[in-house]
FIKOL-347651 format. One line per 5 residues: their letters; for each residue x, y, z of C-alpha. Coordinates in pm, 1 decimal. Example, Ala and Ser with C-alpha at 12.3 -4.5 7.8 and 13.67 -1.06 7.14 Angstrom:
REM residues 2
AS) 1230.0 -450.0 780.0  1367.0 -106.0 714.0
This chain:
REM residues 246
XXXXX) 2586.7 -6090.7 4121.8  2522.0 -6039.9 4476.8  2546.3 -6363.6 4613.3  2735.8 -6392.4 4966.3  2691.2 -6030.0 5019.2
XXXXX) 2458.7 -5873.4 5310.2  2288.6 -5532.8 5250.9  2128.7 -5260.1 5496.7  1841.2 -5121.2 5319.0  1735.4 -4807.3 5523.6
XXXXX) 1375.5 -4683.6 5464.4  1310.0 -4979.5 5291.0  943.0 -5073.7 5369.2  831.8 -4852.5 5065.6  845.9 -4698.5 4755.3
XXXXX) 1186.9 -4671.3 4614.7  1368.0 -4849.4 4955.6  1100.7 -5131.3 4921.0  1227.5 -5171.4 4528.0  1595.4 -5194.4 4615.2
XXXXX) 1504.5 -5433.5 4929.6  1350.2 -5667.1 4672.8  1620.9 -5593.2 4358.2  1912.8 -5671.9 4560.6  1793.9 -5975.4 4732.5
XXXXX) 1671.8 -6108.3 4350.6  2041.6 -6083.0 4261.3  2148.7 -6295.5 4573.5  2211.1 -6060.9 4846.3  2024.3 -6112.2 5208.0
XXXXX) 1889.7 -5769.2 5288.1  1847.0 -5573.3 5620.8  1489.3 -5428.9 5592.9  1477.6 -5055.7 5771.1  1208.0 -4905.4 5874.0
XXXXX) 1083.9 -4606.0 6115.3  698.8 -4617.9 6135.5  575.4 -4884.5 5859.5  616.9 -5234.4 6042.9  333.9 -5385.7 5878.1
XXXXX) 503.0 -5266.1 5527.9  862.0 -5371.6 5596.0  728.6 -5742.6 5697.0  584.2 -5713.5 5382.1  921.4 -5700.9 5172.4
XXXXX) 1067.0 -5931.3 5466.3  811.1 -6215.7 5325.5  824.9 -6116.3 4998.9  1178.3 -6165.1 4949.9  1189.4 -6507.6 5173.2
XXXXX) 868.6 -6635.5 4932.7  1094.3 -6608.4 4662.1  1391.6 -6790.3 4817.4  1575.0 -6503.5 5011.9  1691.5 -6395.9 5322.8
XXXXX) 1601.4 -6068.4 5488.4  1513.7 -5948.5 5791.8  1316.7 -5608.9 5920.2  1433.8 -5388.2 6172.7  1331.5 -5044.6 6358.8
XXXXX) 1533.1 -4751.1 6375.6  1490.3 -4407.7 6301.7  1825.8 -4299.7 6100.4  1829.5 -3961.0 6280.9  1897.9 -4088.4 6596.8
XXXXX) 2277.8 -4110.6 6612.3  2259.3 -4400.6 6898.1  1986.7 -4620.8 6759.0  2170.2 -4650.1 6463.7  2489.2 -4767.5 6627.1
XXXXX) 2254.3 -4999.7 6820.0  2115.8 -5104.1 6521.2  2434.1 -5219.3 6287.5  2566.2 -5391.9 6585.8  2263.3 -5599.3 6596.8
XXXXX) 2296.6 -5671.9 6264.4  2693.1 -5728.8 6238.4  2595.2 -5954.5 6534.8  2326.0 -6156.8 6347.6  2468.5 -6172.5 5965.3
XXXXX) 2863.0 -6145.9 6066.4  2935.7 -5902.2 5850.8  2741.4 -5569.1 5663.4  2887.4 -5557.4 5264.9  2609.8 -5291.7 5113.2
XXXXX) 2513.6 -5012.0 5277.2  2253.9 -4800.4 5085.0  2125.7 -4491.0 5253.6  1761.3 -4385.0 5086.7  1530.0 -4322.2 5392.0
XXXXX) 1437.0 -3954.1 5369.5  1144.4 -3713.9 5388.7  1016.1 -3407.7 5286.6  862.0 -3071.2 5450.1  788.2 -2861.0 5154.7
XXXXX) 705.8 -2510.7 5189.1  851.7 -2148.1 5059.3  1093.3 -2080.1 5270.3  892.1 -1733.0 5414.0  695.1 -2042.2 5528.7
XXXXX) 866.4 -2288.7 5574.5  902.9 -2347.2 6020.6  1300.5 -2419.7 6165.1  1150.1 -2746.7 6292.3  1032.8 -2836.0 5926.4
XXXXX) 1397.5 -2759.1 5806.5  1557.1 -2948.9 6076.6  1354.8 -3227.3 6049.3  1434.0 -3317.7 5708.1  1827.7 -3187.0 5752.5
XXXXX) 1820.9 -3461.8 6019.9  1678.9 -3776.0 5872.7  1802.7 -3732.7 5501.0  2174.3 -3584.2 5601.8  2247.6 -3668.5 5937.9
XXXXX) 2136.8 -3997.3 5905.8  2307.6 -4030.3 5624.3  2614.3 -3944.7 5821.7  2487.8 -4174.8 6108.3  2527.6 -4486.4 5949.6
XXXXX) 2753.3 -4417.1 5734.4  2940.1 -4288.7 6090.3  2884.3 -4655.6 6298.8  2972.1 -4878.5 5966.9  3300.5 -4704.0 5851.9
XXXXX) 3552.8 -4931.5 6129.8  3363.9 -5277.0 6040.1  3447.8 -5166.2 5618.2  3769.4 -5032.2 5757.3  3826.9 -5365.2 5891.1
XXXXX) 3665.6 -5615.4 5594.8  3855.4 -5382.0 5349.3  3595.4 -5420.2 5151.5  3247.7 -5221.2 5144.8  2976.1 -5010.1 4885.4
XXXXX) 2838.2 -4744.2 5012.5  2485.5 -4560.5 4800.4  2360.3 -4264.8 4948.9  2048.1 -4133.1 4814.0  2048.4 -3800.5 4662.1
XXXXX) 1788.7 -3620.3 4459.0  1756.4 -3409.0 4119.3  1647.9 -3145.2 4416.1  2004.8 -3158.9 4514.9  2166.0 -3122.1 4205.8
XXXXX) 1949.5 -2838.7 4073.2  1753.8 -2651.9 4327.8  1415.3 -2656.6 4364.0  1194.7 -2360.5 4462.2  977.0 -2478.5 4792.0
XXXXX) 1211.3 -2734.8 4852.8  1497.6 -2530.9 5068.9  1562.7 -2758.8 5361.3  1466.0 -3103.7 5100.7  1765.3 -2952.4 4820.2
XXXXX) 2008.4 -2859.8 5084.5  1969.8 -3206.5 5209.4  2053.6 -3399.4 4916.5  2283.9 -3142.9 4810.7  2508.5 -3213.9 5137.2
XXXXX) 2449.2 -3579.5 5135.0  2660.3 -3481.0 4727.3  2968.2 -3326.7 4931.1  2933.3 -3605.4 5192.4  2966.8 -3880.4 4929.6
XXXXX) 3296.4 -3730.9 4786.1  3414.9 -3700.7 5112.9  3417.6 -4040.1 5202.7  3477.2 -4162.5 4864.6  3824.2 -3995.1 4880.8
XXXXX) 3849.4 -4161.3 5301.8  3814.5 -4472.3 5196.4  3899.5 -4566.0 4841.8  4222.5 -4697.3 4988.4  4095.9 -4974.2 5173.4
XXXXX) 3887.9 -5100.1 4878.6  3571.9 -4910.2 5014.6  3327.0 -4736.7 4740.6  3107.4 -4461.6 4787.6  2901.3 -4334.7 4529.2
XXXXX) 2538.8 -4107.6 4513.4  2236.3 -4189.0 4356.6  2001.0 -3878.0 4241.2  1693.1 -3966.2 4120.0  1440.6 -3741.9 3933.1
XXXXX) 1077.8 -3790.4 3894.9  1008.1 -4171.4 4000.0  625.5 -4254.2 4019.7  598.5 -4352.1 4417.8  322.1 -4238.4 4671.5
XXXXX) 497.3 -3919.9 4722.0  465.1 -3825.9 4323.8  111.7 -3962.2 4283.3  6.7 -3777.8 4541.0  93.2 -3425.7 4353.1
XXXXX) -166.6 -3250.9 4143.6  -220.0 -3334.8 3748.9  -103.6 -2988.1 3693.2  222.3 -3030.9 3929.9  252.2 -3362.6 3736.1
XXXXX) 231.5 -3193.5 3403.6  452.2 -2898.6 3441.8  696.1 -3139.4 3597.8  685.5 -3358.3 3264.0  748.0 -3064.0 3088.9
XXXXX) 1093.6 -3070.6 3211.4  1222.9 -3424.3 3130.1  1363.0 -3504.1 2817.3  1218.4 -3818.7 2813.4  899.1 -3734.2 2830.1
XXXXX) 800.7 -3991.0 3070.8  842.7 -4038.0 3447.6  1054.9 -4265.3 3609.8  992.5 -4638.3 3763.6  1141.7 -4716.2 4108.0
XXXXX) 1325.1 -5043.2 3919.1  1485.1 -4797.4 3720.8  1677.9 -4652.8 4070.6  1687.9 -4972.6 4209.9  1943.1 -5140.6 3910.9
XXXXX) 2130.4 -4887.9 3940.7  2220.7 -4947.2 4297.9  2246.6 -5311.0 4284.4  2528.6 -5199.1 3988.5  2699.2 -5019.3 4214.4
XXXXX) 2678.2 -5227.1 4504.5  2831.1 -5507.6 4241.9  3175.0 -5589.2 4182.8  3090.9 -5435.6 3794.7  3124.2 -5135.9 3951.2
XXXXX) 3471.5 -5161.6 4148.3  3617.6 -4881.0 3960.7  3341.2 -4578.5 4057.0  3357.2 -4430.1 4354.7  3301.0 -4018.6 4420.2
XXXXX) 3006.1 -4047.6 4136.8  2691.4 -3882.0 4155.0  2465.1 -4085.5 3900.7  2129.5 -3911.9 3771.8  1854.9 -4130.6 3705.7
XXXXX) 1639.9 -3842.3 3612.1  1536.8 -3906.0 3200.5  1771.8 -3618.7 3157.5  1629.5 -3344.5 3382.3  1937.4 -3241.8 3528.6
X) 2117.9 -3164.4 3192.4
């Protein structure tokens, strides 16, 4: 499905980044492994996905700094010849009330889940431009469809990185280019299994499906996307959620 295409995977060394690394490569595609802090963890999915016959490589960059990132894609345009996939799910979170919640804590997450966002999207668009050809998955959130009390700077993010998606959905749908949001609900990852059972229950409480989520059930959807199934969606924000955002 994805054969012949190349992918940058940022925040890919775990959790839900770590299942899309591995999903896209299984349907063919070699895979650009980002990663900020978790070397050990992106070699990980690096060897994992050449043990099972892939290609993939990992690489360092922070996706909030606007100049590594550049540095970064022209590495990798350099190495692989061309970037088809780009799938924008590193992010982080800084809860707190917002009577708490510190302007470094908002800017911090602002920075890495929006602005990086923007960054690569920013220092791929002339190489798509230029390929006419290109998907484009930015990670949002259930957080960012809905709101989410504690969660100010984390909902605004994902809410922009919405209104950012549309925005270059309508730039480039007319050289071929797709652009398209993922917003995920409750997935079990580190992040969720570190919450309380009571956190964990009341969340429950508000999914249809009465069950939580499974990071392979975000990362089909991408590789969908990313496929030439999905030539005819672009602009779409598509909740994986088990119905939360109804």
């Amino acid at each position: 499905m994805l054969t012949g295409k190349v992918a940058l995977v940022t925040g890919a060394s775990r959790g839900i980044g770590r299942q899309i690394a591995l999903t896209l490569a299984g349907y063919g595609a070699e895979v650009i492994v980002n990663y900020n802090g978790s070397k050990e963890k992106a070699e990980a999915v690096v060897k994992e996905i050449e043990e099972k016959g892939g290609r993939a490589v990992a690489v360092q960059c922070s996706v909030a700094d606007y100049e590594a990132c550049g540095v970064m894609i022209t590495q990798m345009l350099e190495q692989f010849g061309h970037i088809d996939i780009l799938v924008n799910n590193a992010g982080i979170t800084k809860d707190n009330l917002m009577i708490k919640m510190s302007e470094a804590d908002f800017d911090a997450v602002i920075d890495t889940n929006l602005k990086g966002t923007f960054n690569t999207i920013k220092h791929m668009y002339r190489p798509f431009l230029k390929q006419k050809s290109g998907r484009i998955i930015n990670m949002s959130s259930v957080s960012g469809v809905l709101g989410n009390a504690g969660q100010a700077n984390y909902a605004a993010s994902k809410a922009g990185v919405i209104g950012l998606t549309k925005s270059m959905a309508r730039e480039l749908a007319s050289r071929n280019i797709t652009v398209n949001a993922v917003a995920p609900g409750f997935i079990d990852t580190d992040m969720t299994q570190a919450m309380t059972d009571a956190a964990k229950e009341a969340t429950l409480q508000q999914i249809p499906l009465k069950r939580v989520g499974k990071p392979e059930d975000i990362a089909e959807t991408v590789a969908f996307l990313a496929s030439d199934k999905a030539g005819y969606i672009t602009g779409q924000v598509i909740s994986v959620d088990g119905g939360m955002a109804i």
